[in-house]
C-alpha positions in Angstrom: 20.3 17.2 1.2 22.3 13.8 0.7 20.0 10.8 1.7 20.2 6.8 2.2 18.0 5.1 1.0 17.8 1.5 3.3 15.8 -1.2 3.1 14.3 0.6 -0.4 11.8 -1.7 -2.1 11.1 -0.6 -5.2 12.4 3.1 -4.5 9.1 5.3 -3.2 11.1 7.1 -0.4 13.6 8.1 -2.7 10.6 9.1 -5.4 9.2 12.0 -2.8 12.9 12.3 -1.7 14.1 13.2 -5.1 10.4 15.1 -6.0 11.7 17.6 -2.8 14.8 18.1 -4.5 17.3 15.6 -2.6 19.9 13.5 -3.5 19.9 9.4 -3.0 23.9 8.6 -2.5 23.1 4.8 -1.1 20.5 2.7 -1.0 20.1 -1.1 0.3 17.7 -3.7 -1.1 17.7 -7.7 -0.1 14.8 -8.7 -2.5 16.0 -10.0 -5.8 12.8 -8.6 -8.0 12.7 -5.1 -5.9 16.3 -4.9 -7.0 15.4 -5.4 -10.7 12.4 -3.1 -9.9 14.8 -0.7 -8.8 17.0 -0.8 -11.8 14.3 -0.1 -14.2 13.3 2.8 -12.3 16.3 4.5 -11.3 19.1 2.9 -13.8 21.2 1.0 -11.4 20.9 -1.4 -9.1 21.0 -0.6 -5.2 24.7 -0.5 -4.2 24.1 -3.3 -1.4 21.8 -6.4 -1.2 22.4 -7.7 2.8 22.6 -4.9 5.4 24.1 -7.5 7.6 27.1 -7.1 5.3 27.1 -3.2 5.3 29.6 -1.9 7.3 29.5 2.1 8.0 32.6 2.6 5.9 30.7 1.6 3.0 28.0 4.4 3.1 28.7 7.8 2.1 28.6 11.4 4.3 24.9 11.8 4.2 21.9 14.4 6.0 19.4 11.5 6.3 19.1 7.7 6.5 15.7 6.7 5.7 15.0 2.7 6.7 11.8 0.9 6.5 12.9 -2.6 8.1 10.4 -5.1 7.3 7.2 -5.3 8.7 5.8 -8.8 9.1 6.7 -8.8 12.8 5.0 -6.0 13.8 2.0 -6.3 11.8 -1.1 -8.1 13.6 -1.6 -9.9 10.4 2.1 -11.6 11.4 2.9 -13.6 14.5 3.9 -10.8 16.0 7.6 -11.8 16.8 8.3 -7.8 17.2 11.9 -7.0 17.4 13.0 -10.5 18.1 11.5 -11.5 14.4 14.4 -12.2 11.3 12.9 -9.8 9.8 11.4 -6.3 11.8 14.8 -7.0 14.0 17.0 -5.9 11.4 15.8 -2.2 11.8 19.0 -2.5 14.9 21.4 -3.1 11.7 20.7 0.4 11.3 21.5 1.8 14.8 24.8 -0.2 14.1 25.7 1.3 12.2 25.5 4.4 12.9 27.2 4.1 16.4 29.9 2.5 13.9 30.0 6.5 12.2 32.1 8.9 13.8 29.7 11.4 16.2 30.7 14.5 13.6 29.8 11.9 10.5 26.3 10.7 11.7 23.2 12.1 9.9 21.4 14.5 11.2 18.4 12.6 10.6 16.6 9.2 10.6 13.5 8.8 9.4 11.8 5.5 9.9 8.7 3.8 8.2 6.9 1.0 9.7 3.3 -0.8 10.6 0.5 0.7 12.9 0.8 -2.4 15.1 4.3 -1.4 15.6 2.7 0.9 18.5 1.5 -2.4 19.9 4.3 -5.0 19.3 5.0 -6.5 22.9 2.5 -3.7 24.8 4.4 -1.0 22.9 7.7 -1.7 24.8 9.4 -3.0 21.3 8.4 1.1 19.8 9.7 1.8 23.2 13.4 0.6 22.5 13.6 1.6 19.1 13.2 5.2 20.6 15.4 4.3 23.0 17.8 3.2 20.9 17.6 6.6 18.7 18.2 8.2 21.6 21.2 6.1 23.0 22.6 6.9 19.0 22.7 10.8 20.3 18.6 11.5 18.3 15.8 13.3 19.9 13.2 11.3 18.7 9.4 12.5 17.7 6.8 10.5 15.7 3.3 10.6 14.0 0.9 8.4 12.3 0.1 8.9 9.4 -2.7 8.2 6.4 -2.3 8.0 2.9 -5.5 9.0 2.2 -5.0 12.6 3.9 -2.5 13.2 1.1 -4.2 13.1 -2.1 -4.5 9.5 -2.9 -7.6 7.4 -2.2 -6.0 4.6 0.1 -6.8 3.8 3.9 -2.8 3.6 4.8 -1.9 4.1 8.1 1.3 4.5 8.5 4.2 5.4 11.7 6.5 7.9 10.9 9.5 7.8 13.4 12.1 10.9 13.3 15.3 11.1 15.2 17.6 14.7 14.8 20.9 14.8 16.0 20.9 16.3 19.3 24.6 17.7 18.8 23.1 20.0 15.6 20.6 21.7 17.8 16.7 21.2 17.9 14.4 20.9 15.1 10.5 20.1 15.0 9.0 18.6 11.9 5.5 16.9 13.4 3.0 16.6 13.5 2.0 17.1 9.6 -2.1 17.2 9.8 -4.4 19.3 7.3 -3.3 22.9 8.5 0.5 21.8 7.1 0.5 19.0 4.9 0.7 19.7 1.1 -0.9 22.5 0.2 -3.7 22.6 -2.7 -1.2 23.1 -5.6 0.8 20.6 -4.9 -1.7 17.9 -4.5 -2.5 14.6 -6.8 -5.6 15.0 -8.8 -8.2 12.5 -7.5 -9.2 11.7 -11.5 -5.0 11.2 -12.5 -4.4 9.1 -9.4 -7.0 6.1 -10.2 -9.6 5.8 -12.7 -11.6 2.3 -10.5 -12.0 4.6 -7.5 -13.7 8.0 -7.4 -13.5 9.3 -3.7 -13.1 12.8 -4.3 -11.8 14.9 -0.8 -9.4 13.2 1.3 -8.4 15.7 4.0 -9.8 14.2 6.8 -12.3 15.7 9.4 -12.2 19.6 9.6 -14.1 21.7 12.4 -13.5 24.7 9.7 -15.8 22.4 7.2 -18.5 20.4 9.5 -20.5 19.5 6.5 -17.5 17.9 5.1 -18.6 14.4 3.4 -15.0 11.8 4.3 -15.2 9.0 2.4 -14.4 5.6 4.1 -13.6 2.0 3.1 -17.1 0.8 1.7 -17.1 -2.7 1.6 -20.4 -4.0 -0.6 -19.9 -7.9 0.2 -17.8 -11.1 -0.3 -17.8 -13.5 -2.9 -15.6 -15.7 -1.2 -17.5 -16.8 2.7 -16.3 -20.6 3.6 -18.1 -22.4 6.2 -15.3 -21.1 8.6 -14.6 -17.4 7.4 -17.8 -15.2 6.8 -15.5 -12.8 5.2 -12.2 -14.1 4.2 -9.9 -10.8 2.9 -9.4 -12.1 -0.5 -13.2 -12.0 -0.9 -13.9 -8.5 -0.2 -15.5 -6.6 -2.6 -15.6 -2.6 -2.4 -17.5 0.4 -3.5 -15.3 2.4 -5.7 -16.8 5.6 -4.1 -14.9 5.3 -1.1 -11.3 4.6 -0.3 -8.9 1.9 -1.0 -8.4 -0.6 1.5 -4.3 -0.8 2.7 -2.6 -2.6 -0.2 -0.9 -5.6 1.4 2.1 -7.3 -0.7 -0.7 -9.9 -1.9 1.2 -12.6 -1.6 -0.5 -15.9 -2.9 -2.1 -14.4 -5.6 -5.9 -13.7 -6.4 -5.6 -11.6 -3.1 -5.7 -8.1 -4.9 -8.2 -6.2 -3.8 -11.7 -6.4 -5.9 -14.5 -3.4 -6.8 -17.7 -3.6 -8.7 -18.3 -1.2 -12.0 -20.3 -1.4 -14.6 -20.2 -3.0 -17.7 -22.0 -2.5 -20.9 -21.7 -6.3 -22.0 -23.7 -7.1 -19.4 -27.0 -5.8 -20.9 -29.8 -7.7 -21.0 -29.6 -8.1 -25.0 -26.7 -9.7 -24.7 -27.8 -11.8 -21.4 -30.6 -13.1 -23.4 -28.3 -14.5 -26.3 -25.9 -16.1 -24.0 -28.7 -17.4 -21.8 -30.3 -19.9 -24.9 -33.1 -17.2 -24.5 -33.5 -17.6 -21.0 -35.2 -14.1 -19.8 -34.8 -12.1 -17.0 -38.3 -12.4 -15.2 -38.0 -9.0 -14.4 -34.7 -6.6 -15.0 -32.5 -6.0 -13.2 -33.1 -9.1 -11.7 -29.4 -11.2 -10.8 -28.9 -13.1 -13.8 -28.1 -17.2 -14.4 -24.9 -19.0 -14.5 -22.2 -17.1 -16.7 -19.3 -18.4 -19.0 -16.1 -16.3 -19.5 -17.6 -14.6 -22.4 -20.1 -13.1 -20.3 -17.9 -11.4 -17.9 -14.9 -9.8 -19.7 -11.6 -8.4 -18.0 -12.6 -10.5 -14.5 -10.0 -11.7 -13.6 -10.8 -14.4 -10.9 -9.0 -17.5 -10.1 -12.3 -19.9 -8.7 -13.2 -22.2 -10.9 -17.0 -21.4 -11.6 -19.2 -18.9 -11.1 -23.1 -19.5 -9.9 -26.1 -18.4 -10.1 -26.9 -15.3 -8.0 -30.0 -16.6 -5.4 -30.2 -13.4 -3.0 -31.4 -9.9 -4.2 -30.1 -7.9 -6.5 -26.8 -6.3 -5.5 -26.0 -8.4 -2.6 -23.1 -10.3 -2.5 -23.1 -13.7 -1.0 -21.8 -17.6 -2.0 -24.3 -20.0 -2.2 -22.9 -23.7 -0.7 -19.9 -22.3 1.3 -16.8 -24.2 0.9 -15.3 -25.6 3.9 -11.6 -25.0 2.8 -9.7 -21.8 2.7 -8.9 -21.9 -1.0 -9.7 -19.8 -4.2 -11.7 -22.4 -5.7 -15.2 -21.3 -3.6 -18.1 -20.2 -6.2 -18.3 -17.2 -7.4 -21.7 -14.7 -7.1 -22.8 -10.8 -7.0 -22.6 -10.8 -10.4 -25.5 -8.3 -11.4 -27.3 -6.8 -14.2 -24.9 -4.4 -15.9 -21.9 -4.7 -13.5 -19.0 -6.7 -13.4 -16.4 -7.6 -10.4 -12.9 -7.1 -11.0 -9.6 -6.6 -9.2 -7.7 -3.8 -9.1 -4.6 -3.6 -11.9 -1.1 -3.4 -11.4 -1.0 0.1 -12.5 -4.5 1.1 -10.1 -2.3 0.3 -7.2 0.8 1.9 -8.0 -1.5 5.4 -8.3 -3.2 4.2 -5.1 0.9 5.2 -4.2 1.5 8.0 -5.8 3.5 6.4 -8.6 3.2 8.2 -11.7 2.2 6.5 -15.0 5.5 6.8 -16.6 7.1 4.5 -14.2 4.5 2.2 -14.5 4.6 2.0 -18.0 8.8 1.5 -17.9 8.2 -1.4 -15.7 5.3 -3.4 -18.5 8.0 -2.1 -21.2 10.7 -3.4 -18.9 8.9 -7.6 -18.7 8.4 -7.2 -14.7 5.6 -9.2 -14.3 2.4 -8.3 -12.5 2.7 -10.5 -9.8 6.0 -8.5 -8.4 4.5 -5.3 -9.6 1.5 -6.2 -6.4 4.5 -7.0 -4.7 6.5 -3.9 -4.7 3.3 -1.9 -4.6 2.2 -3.4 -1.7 4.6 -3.2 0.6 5.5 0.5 -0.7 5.5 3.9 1.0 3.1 6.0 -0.5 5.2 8.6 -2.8 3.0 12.1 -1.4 4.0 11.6 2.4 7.1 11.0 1.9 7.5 14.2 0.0 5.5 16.3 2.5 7.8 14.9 5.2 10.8 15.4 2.9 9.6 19.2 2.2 9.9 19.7 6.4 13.1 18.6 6.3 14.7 21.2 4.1 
């Protein structure tokens, strides 16, 4: 099958496109770094920058347009502008142009990424005219939700998946996709290849087969960041690396990347002792006293100090709450033998489903780490997109 790749990002659709055996023919990306991103990646360049500018002339014969319009207007992080916002609005540069394609030259499918708080943008009458828009465009129209972590990576990702079929080429069912048909065994990412910080090890969701089935969750362990006004600012979440990922955002801002706790053999008490003038732990494990840089190596926090730990052992709290919003509030919860530290560029691109190689062609490549979180963030994750691709063969 001939795709389209819209609105592409750094290229994930077309990675579980391509893994299903399809071919990308066009694809259409605005951001300058995604573009460079997508270069690296995939050789070239996206054929088109500004959809605006697309006309339907300019885009091959193709079996599916896949979009993922951008979703700051839906999300409930956003102002919630819906399809009136710049940005979410420009998924109806797509419907152009397919009512500018001849009826026999439309796809036969659209497949359409966005947001969870799409469902609720304006009381769910914006989700409302997108289908009705599909279906005006000559689609029947079906849609699920969707979660990353029901696909063999450890991220909380939810996820709607909108479908339209050409009604003139007959009917076609492809959803729901839950844990009787999604990817079987085989074909699933090894928990221990897809991300060393974080350990959850089923991820198939609730099953009345298995009762006794343990589904790991987002475990959140504390903040190091509270402010007078936020008790738990998201930049200052810290999280159990047993459970799942929380849902990567595009981190824009930096120092927002999401952090876990591990531990860390140079924080023995040995080597405590020596960096403490010969201050002792009164008893051990006890939180330790105010740390320099050599104490904590590979943390990679922005705040200007770190203080001493007053609450109990494990417990993560700031002592003397800042009253701004900023990165500069003291950092705690730093305990015997473990260490706080964000999650690397690479952790979240296998929190996608993006294999190592490409990874290591964009270090080799000089894209920086900052548009790495970028592009990662705002990503599809690469294993639904291949089980949905899979159904569409």
């Amino acid at each position: 099958m001939k795709f389209v790749d819209m609105f592409c990002g750094m290229g994930t659709i077309r990675m579980g496109f391509e893994k299903s055996g399809h071919e990308c023919v066009y694809s259409i990306e605005w951001d300058k770094h995604k573009r460079e991103i997508y270069k690296v990646i995939f050789g070239k360049e996206p054929e088109a920058s500004d959809i605006t500018a697309v006309r339907a002339s300019d885009i091959p014969r193709s079996d599916c347009w896949c979009f993922g319009a951008p979703c700051q207007d839906f999300s409930i992080a956003g102002l919630r502008a819906g399809l009136d916002g710049e940005r979410s609005g420009l998924v109806r540069e797509v419907f152009r142009l397919v009512r500018e394609k001849e009826p026999a030259d439309r796809p036969e499918w659209l497949l359409y990424e966005n947001v969870k708080g799409m469902l609720s943008s304006n009381s769910g009458w914006d989700f409302a005219a997108i289908q009705a828009e599909m279906g005006q465009c000559g689609y029947d129209v079906e849609w699920c939700l969707l979660n990353s972590k029901d696909f063999g990576v450890p991220q909380n990702r939810e996820r709607v998946y909108t479908l339209g079929h050409l009604r003139a080429r007959g009917s076609r069912k492809v959803f729901p996709i839950g844990e009787s048909n999604s990817l079987p065994d085989s074909e699933r990412m090894d928990p221990t290849a897809c991300i060393s910080a974080l350990t959850a090890t089923d991820y198939k969701g609730p099953s009345r087969q298995r009762p006794n089935l343990v589904i790991p969750t987002v475990q959140q362990i504390g903040n190091v960041m509270p402010t007078a006004t936020r008790d738990n600012p998201n930049q200052g979440r810290v999280y159990d690396p047993t459970g799942l990922a929380p849902c990567l955002n595009k981190i824009e801002g930096g120092g927002r990347e999401p952090l876990i706790t591990e531990p860390c053999a140079c924080l023995t008490p040995d080597r405590l002792e020596k960096r403490q003038n010969g201050r002792r732990f009164k008893e051990p494990g006890e939180p330790m006293f105010t740390l320099t840089k050599q104490d904590i190596h590979g943390i990679l926090f922005t705040q200007k100090k770190i203080t001493r730990e007053t609450d109990t052992a494990g417990t993560l709290t700031a002592r003397n709450p800042s009253t701004s919003r900023g990165n500069y509030t003291p950092i705690t919860g730093i305990t015997n033998g473990t260490r706080i530290r964000r999650l690397t560029p690479r952790e979240c691109m296998r929190l996608q489903g993006v294999p190592d190689y490409i990874t290591d062609k964009l270090i080799a490549a000089g894209i920086s780490d900052t548009q790495m979180y970028r592009a990662s963030g705002d990503a599809c994750s690469v294993p639904v997109i291949y089980a949905i691709a899979e159904r569409l063969k």
